[in-house]
C-alpha positions, 0 to 999 in steps of 0.5 A: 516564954522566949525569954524564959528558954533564953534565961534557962540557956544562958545559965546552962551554959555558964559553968561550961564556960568557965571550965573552957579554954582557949589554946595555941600551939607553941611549936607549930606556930615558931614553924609558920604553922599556926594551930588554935583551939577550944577545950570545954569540960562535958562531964567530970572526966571528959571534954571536948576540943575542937581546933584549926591548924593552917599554913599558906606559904610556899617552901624553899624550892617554891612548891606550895605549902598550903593546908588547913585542917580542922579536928574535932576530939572528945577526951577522957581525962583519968585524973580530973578534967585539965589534970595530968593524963588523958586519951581521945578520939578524933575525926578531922578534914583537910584541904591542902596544895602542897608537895609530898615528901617522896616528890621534893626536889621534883617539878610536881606537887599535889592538891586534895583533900584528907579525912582523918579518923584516930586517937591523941594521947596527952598530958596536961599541966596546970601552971595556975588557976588560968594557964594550962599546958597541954602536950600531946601526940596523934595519929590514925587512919588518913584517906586523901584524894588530889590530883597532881599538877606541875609547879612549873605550869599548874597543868595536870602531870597524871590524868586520872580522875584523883589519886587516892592514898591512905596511910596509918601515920601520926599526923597530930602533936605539940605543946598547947599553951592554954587560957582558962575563959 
């Protein structure tokens, strides 16, 4: 009976993949940024991609530059599936040791963690039957919580519990380069 349940798996599981793809970010890479990611087809007109963006370095004036984030986006294409124009909504996490924008060239930086809750808009271009160019755009709501810290010590230069922050911005966007499995 396993062996039944694991033949009736598989083959359920084959044409979903062969409608999936596997994807990196072009821009975001060049920038040190590495984004990958996986499309699979659920329905004629929807798929769903999950998809990892990391960065572990430290910038031009030695304040870290470190995240990673994971999103996971289900997307209704009005074409086809990995045709022409779609929309999605997405939910995503993140851990991350970096310096906000209104504190560059300061002596600070901050670590924490993010939620994010949003939409993408893109479009996607079949250049063959296994190559894909996706193009797309997201934001939404982001909540964060870290604490800040000194680059100089690593000691604490607030004492509250964490900050908080949230803020409705765009924090998604590229040019995938896509590969049909």
């Amino acid at each position: 009976m396993k062996k039944f349940f694991m033949l009736v798996l598989i083959l359920a599981a084959f044409p979903a993949i062969s409608q999936t793809y596997i994807k990196f970010n072009a821009p975001t890479t060049l920038l040190g940024i590495p984004q990958i990611g996986i499309e699979t087809s659920l329905a004629k007109k929807v798929t769903f991609q999950g998809d990892v963006l990391g960065a572990y370095w430290e910038s031009v004036n030695n304040a870290p530059f470190k995240t990673l984030m994971v999103f996971s986006e289900v997307r209704y294409h009005f074409n086809e599936n990995d045709k022409g124009l779609y929309v999605g909504g997405h939910v995503g996490g993140a851990i991350f040791e970096l310096q906000k924008w209104n504190y560059l060239n300061t002596d600070k930086y901050q670590k924490g963690e993010a939620f994010f809750l949003g939409i993408t808009i893109g479009y996607q271009v079949k250049i063959n039957d296994k190559w894909m160019i996706d193009m797309f755009i997201g934001g939404g709501n982001q909540q964060a919580h870290y604490k800040g810290r000194y680059l100089s010590n690593n000691e604490p230069y607030e004492f509250a519990k964490y900050n908080k922050s949230g803020e409705w911005l765009p924090y998604r966007g590229g040019i995938m380069f896509c590969y049909k499995l």
